[in-house]
DRENLO-988407 format. One line per 8 residues: for each residue y, x, z of N, C-alpha, C. Coordinates in Angstrom, 1 decimal, always signed. Layout:
Y X Z Y X Z Y X Z | ...;
REM end
This chain:
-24.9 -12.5 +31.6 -25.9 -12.6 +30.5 -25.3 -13.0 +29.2 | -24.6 -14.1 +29.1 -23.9 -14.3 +28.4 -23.0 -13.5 +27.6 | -22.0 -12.7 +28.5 -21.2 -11.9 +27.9 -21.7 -10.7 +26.9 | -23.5 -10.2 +27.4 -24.1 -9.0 +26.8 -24.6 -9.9 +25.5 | -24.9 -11.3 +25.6 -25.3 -11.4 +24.3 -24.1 -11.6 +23.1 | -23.0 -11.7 +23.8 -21.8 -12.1 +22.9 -21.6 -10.6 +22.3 | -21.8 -9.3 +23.1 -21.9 -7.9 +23.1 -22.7 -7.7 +22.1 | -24.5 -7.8 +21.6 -25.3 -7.6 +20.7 -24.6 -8.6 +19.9;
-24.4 -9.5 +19.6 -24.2 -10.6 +17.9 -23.3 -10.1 +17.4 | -21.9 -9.5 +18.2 -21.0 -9.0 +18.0 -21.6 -7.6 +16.9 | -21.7 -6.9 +17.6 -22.7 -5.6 +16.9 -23.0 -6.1 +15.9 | -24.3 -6.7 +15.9 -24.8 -7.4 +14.9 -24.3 -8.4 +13.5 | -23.0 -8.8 +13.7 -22.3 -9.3 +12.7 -21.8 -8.0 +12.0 | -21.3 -7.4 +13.0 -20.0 -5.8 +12.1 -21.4 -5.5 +11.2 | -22.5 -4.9 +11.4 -23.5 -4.4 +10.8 -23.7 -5.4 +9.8 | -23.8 -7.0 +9.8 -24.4 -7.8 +8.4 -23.3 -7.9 +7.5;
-21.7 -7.6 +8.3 -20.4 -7.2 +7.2 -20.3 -6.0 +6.5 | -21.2 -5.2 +7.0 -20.7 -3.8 +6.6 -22.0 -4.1 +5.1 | -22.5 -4.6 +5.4 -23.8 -4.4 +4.3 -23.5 -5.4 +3.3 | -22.8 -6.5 +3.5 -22.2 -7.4 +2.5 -21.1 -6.5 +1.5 | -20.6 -6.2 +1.8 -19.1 -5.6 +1.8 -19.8 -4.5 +0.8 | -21.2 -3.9 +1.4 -21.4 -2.8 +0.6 -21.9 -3.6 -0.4 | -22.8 -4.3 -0.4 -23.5 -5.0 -1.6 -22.1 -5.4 -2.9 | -21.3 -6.3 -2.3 -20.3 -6.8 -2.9 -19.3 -6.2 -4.3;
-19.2 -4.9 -3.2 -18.6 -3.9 -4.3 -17.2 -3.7 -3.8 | -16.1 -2.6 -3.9 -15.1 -2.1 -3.7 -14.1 -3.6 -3.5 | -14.7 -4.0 -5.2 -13.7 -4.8 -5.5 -12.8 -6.6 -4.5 | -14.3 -6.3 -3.7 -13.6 -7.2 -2.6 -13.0 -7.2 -1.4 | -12.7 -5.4 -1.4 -12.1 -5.1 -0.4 -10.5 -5.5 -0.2 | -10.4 -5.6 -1.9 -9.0 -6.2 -1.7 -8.0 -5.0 -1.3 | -8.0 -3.9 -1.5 -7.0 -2.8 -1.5 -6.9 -2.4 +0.1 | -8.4 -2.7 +0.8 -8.4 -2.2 +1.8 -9.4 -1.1 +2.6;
-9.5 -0.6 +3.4 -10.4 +0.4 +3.8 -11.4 -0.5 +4.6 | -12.6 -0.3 +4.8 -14.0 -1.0 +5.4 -13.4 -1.1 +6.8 | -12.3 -0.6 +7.9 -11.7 -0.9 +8.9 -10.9 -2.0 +8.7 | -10.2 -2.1 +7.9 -9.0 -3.2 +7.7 -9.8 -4.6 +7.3 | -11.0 -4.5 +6.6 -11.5 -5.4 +6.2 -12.2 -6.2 +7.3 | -12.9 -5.2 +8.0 -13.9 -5.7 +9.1 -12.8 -6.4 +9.9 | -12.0 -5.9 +10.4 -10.8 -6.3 +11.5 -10.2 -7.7 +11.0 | -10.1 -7.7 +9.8 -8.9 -8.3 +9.3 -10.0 -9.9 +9.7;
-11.1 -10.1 +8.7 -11.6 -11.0 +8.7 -12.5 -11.6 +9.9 | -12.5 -11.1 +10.6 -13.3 -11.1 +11.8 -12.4 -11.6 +13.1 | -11.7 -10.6 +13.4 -10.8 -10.2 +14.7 -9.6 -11.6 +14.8 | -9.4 -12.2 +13.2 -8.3 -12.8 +13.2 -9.6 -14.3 +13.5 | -10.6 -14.6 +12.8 -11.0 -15.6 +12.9 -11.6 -15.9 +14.5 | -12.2 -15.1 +15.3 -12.5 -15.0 +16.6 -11.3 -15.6 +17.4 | -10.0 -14.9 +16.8 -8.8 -15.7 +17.6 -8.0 -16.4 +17.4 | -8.7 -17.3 +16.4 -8.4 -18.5 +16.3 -9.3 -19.7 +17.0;
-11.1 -18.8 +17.5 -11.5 -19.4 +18.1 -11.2 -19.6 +19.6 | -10.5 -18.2 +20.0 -10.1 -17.9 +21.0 -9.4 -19.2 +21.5 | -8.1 -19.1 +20.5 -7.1 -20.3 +20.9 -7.2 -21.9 +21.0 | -8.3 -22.3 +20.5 -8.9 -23.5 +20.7 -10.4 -23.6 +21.8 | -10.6 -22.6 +22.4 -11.8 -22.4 +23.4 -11.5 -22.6 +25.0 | -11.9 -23.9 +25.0 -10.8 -24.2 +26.8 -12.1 -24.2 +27.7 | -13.1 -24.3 +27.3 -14.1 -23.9 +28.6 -14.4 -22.5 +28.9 | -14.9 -21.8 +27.9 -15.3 -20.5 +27.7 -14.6 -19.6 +27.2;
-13.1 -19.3 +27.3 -12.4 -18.8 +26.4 -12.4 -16.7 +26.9 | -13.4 -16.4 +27.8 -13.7 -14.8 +28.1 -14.9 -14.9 +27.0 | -15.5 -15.6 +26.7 -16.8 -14.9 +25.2 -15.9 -14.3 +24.3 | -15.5 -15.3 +23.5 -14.1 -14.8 +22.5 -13.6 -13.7 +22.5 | -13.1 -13.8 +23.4 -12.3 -12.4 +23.8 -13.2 -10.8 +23.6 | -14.2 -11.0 +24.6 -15.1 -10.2 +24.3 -15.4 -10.0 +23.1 | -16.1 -10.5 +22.1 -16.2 -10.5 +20.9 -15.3 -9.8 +20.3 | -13.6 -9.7 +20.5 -13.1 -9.6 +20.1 -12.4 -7.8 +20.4;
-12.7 -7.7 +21.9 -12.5 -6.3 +22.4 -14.3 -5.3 +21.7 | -15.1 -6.0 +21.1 -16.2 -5.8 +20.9 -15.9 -4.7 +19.1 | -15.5 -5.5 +18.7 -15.0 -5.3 +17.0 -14.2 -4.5 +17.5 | -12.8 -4.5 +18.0 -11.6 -3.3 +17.7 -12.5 -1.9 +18.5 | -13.3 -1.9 +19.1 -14.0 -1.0 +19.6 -14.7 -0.6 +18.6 | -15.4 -1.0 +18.0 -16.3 -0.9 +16.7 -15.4 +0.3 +15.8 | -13.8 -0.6 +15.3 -13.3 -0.4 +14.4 -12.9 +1.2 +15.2 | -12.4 +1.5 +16.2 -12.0 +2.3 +16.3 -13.0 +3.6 +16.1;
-13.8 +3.2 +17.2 -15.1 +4.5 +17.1 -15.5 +5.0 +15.8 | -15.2 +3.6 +14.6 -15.7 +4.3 +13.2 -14.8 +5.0 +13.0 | -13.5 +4.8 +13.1 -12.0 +5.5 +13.0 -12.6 +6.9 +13.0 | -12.6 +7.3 +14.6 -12.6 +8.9 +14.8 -13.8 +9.5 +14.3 | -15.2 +8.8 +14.4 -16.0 +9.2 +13.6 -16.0 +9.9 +12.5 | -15.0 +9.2 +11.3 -15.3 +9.2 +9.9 -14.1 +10.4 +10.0 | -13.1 +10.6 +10.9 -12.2 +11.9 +11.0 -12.7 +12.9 +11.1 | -13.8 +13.1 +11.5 -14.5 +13.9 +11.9 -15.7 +14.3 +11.2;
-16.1 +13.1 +10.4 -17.5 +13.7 +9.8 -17.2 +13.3 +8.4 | -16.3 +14.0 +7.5 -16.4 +13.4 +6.0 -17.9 +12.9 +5.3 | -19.0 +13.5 +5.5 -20.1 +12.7 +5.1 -19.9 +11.6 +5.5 | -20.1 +11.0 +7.0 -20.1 +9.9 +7.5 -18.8 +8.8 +6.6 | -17.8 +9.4 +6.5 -16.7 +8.7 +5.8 -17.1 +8.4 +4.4 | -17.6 +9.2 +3.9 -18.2 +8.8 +2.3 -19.0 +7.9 +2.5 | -20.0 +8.1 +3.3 -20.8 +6.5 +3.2 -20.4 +5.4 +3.6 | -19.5 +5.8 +4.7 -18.7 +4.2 +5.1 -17.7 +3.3 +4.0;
-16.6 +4.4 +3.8 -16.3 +4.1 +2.8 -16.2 +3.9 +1.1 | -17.0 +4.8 +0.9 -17.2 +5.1 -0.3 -16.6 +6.0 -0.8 | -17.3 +6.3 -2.2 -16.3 +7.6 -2.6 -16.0 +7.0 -4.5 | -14.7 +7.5 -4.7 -14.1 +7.1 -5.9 -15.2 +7.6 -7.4 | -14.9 +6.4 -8.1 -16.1 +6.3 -9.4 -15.0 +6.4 -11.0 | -15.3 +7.3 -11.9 -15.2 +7.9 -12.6 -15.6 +6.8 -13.7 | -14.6 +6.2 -14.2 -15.5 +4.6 -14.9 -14.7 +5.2 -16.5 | -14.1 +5.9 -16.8 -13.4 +6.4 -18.2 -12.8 +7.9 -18.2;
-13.6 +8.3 -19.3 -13.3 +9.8 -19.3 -13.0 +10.7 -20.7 | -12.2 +10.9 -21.2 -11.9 +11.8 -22.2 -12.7 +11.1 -23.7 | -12.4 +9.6 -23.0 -12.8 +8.4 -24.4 -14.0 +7.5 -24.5 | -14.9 +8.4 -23.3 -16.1 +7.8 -22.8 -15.9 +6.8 -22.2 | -16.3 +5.6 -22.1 -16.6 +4.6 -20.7 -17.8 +4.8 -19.8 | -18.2 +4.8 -19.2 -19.6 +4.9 -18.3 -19.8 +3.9 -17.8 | -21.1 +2.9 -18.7 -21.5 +1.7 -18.3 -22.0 +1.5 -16.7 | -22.5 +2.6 -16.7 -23.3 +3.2 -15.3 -22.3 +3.1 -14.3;
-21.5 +3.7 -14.3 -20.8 +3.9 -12.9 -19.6 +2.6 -13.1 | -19.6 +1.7 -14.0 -19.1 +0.3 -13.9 -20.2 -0.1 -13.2 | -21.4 -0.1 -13.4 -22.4 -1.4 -12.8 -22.5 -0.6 -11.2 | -22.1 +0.2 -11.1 -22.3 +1.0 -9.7 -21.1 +0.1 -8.3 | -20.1 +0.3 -9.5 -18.6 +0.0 -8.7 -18.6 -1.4 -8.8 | -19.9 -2.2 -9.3 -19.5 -3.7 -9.6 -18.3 -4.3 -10.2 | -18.0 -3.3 -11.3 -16.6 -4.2 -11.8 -17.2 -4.2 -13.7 | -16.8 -5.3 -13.9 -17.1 -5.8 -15.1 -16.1 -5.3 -16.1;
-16.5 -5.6 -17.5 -15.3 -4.6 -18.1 -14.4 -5.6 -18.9 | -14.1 -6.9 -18.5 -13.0 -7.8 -18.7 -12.4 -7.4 -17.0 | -12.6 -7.1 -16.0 -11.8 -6.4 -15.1 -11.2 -5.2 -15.4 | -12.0 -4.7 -15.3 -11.6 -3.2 -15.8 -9.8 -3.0 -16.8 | -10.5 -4.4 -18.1 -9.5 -3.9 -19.3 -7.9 -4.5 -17.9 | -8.1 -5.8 -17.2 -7.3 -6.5 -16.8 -6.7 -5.1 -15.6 | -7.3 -4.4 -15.0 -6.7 -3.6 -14.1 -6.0 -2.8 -15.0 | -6.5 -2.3 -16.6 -5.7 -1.3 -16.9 -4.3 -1.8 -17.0;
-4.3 -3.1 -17.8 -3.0 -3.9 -18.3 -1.8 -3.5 -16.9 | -2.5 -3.8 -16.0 -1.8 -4.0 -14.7 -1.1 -2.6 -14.2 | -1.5 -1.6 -15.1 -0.9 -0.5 -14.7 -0.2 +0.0 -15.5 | -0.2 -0.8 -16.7 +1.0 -0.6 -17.7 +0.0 -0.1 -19.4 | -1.3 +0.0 -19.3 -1.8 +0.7 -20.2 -2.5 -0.9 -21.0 | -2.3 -1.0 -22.4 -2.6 -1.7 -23.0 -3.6 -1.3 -24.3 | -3.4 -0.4 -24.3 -4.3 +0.7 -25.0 -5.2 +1.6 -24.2 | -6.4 +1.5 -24.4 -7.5 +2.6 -23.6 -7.2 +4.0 -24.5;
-7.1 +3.9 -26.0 -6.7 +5.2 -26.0 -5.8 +6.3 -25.6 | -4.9 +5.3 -24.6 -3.7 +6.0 -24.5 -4.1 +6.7 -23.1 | -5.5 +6.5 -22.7 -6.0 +6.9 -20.8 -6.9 +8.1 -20.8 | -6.9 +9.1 -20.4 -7.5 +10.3 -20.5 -8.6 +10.0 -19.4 | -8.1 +9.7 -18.4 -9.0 +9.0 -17.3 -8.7 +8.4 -16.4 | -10.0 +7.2 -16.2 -9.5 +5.9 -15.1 -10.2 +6.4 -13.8 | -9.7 +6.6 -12.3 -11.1 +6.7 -11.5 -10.9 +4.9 -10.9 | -12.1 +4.7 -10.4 -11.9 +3.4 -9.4 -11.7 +4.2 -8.2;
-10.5 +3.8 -7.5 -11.3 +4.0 -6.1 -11.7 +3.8 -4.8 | -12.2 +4.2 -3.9 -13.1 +3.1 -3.0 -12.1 +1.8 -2.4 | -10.8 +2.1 -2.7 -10.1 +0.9 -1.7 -10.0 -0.5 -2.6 | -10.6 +0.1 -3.8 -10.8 -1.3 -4.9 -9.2 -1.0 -5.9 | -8.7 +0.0 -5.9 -7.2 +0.1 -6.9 -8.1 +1.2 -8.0 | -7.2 +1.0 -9.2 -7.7 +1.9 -10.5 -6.7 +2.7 -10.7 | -6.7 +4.3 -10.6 -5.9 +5.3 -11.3 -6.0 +5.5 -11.9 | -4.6 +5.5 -12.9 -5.1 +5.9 -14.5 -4.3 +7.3 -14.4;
-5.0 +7.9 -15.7 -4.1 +9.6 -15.5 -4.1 +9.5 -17.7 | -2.8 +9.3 -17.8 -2.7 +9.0 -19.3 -2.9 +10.3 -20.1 | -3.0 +10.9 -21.4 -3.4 +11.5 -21.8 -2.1 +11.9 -21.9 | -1.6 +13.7 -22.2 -0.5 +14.4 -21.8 +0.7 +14.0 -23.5 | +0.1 +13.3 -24.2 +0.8 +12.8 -25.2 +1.7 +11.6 -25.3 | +1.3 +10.7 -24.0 +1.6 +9.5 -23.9 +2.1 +9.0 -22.6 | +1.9 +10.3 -21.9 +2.8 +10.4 -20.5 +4.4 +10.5 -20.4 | +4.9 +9.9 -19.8 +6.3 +9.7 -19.6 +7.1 +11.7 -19.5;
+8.0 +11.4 -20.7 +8.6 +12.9 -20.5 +9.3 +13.3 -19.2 | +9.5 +14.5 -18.6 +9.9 +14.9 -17.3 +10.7 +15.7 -17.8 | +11.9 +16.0 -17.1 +12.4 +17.2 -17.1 +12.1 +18.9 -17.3 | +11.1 +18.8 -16.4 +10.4 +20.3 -17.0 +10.0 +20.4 -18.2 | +9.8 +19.5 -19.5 +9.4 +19.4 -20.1 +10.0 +20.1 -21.0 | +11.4 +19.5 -21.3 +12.5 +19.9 -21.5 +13.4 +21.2 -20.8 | +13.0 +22.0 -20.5 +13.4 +23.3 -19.4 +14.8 +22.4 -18.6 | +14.6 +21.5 -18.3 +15.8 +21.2 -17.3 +15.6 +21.5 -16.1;
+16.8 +21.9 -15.5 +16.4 +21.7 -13.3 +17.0 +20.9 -13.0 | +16.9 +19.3 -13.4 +17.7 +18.4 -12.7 +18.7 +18.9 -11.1 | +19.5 +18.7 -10.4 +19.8 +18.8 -8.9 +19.1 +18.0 -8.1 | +18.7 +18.1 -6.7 +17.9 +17.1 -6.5 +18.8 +15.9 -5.9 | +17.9 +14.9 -5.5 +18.6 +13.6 -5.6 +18.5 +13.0 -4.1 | +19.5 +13.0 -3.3 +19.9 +12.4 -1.7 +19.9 +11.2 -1.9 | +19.5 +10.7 -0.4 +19.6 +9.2 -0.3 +20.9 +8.7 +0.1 | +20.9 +7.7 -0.7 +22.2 +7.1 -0.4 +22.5 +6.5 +0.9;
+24.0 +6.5 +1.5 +24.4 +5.8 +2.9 +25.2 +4.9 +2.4 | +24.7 +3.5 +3.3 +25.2 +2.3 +3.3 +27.0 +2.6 +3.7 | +27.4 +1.8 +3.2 +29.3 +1.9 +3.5 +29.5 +0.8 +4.1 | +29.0 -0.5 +3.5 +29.7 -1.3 +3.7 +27.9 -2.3 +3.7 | +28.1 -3.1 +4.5 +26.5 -4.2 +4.1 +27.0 -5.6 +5.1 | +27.1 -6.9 +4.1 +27.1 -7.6 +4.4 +28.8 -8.1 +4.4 | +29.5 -7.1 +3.6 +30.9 -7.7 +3.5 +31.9 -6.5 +4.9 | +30.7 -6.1 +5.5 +31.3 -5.5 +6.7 +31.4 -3.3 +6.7;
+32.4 -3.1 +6.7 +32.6 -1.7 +6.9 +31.9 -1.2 +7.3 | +30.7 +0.0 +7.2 +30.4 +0.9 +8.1 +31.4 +2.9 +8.8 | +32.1 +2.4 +9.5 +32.7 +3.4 +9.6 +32.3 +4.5 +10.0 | +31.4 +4.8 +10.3 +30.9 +5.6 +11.1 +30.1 +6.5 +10.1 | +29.2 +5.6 +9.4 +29.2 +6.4 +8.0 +30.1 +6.9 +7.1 | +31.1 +6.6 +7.1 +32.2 +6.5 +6.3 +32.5 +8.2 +6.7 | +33.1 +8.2 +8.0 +33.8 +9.6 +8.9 +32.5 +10.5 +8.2 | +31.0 +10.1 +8.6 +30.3 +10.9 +8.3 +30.2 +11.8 +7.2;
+30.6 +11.1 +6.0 +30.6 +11.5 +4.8 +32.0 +12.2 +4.3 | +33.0 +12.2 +5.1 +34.3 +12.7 +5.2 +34.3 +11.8 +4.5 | +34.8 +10.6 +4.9 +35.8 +9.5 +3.5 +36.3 +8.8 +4.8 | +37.4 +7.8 +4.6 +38.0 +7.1 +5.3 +37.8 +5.8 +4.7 | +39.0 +5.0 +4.8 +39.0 +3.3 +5.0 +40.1 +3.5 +3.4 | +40.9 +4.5 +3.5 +41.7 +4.4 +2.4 +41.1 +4.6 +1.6 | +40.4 +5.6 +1.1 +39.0 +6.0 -0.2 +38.6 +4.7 -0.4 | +37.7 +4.2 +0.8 +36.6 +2.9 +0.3 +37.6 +2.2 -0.5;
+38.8 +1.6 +0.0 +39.6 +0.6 -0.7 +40.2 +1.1 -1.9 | +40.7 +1.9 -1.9 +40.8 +2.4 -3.7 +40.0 +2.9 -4.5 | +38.6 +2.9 -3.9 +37.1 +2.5 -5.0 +37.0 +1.3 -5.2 | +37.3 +0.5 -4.0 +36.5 -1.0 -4.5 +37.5 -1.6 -5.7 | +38.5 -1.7 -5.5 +39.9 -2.1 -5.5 +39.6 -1.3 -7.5 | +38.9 -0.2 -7.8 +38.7 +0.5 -9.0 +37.3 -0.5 -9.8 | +36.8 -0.7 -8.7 +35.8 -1.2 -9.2 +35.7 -3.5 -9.1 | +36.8 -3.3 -9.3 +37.4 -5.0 -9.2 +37.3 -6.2 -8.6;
+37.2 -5.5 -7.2 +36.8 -6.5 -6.1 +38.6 -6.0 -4.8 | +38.8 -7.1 -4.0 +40.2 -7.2 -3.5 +39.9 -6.4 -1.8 | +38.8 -7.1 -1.5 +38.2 -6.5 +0.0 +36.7 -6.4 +0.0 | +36.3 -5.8 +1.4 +35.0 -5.3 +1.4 +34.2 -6.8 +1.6 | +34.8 -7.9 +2.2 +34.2 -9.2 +2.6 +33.4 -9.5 +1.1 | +34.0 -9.2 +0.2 +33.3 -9.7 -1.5 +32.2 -8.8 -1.8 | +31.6 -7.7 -0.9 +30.9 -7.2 -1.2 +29.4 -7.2 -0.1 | +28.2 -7.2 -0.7 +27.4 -7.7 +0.3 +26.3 -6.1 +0.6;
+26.8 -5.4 -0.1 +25.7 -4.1 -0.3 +26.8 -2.9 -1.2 | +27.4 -2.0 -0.3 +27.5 -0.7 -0.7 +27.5 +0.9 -0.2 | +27.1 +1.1 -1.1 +26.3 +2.5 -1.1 +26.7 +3.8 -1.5 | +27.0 +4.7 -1.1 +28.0 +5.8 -1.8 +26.6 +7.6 -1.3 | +26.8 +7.9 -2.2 +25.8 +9.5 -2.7 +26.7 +10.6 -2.3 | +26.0 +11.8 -2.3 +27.0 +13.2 -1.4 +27.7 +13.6 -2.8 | +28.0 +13.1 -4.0 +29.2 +13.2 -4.6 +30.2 +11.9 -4.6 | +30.2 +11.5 -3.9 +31.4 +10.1 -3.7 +31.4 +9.6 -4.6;
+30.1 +8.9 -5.2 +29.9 +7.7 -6.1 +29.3 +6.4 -5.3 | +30.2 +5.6 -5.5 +29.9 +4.4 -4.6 +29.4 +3.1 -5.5 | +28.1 +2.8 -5.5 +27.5 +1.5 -5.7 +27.8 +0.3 -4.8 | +28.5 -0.7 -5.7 +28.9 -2.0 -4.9 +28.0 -3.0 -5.5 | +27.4 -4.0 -4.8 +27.0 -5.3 -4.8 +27.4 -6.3 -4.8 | +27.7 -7.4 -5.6 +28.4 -8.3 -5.4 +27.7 -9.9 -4.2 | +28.6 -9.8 -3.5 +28.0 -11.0 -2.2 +28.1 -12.1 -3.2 | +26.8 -12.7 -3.7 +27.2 -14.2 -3.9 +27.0 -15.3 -3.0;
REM end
């Protein structure tokens, strides 16, 4: 009997978090999805009660297989039914547009507009005129999309085709050779040392991080 009621409260809290959470606004989701938040706050606090619960320590638990069941079923649900997913988790709000603010869909998303100006800062924009449009979106983060005048120049801009750009392989990490990389890249032990040796270090032990690209340019780090 016990364990069914630990079964309904269980239920019954996810349902009074889900309505808080909606009440509250995006913004206290904290950059998380309505899963990560339910789980996060709940599932961790339950097993903390868990771990201090020496008479009754199967309620807890239950409660606790209670929520990740919760979390999951909403999982496949909301995969499945984009409606369902829009109401759970919301859908992204349109709070600046082509110079407009929208008081309205600020008081919607619960964010004030001393937030607002503070998220733009945060994204590098210190000027609103320089933002074509902000959306909020439901995970509580703000995308800004700058106006095409004040956006960072790109290469196509300029008719370039940059080459594209490979990830680099470690050589050397921690002072220590990787040789295996090394063969990989067709280099040996003599190459590495007459780069390092170019680049003013005596052995690989002085170096704590190096990194060489598929044109044999080798970035060294100095071990301090």
């Amino acid at each position: 009997m016990e364990i069914l009621r630990v079964v309904l409260t269980s239920i019954l809290s996810a349902a009074a978090l889900f309505v808080i959470a909606k009440v509250l606004g995006h913004k206290q989701m904290s950059q998380l999805d309505f899963f990560d938040y339910i789980t996060g706050i709940t599932i961790g606090s339950i097993a903390a009660e868990l771990a201090t619960e020496l008479e009754k320590p199967l309620l807890p638990l239950v409660a606790m297989l209670v929520y990740g069941t919760i979390t999951v079923a909403l999982t496949l649900v909301t995969s499945k039914m984009p409606r369902m997913r829009k109401f759970i988790n919301g859908t992204p709000t349109i709070v600046l547009n082509n110079g407009k603010l929208y008081r309205q869909n600020m008081k919607k998303a619960k964010l004030d507009l001393s937030e607002f100006m503070v998220m733009c800062r945060q994204e590098g924009y210190f000027n609103l005129g320089d933002i074509q449009t902000a959306i909020f979106e439901y995970n509580g983060r703000l995308t800004v999309l700058p106006k095409a005048t004040k956006r960072p120049a790109n290469p196509e801009d300029m008719n370039l085709v940059p080459s594209p750009e490979k990830i680099c392989t470690e050589v050397i990490m921690d002072g220590r050779v990787l040789e295996d990389n090394l063969k990989r890249m067709g280099l040996d032990l003599k190459w590495l040392q007459k780069e390092i040796e170019a680049q003013g270090f005596k052995r690989p032990k002085e170096i704590f991080l190096g990194v060489c690209d598929d044109n044999k340019q080798l970035t060294l780090f100095k071990s301090e």
